[in-house]
N, C-alpha and C positions, 0 to 999 in steps of 0.2 A: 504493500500500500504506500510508504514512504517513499518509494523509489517511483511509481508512478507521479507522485508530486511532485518529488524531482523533477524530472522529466518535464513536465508539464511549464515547471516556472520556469526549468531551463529555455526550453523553448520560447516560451512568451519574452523571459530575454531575448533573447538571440532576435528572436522578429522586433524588439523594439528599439536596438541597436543599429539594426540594417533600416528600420524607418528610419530613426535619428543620421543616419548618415547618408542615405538619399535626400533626406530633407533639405540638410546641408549642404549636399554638392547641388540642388536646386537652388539656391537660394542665391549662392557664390555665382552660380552660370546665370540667373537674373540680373545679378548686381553690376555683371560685367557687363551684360548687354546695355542697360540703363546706363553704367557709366558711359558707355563708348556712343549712345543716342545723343547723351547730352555734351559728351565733347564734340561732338559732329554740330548739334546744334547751332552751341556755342560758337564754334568757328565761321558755321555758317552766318551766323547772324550778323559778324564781324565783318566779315568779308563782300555781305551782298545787301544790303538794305532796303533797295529800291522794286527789292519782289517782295516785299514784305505786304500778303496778302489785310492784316492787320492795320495798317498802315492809314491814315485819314489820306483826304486826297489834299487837303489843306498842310498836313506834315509834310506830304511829300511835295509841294512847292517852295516852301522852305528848304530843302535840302538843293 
C-alpha cells in the first residue's frame, strides 16, 4: 500500500516538474519575441515617422 503512494506522488512530481519547466521555456520564448517586436518597433519608429498611421494630419504639417 505504501509503495503505491509512493509511486503515485512520485509521479505527480515528476508531471509537475516537467509542467514547471515547459512553463518556463514558454515564457522565456515569449519574452524574447516581445523583446525583439518592441526593438523592431522602437527603431522603426525612429527611423520613419511620416507612415505613422497615428499621426494627425495637422502633426504631420508641422514636420
Amino acid at each position: 500500500m505504501e509503495s503505491i503512494i509512493l509511486t503515485f506522488v512520485s509521479v505527480a512530481l515528476l508531471l509537475a516538474v516537467i509542467a514547471f519547466i515547459k512553463e518556463r521555456r514558454l515564457r522565456l520564448a515569449l519574452q524574447g519575441i516581445l523583446r525583439h517586436l518592441i526593438h523592431r518597433w522602437r527603431a522603426h519608429g525612429k527611423t520613419d515617422t511620416s507612415n505613422d498611421s497615428d499621426a494627425d494630419l495637422a502633426d504631420r504639417d508641422r514636420l
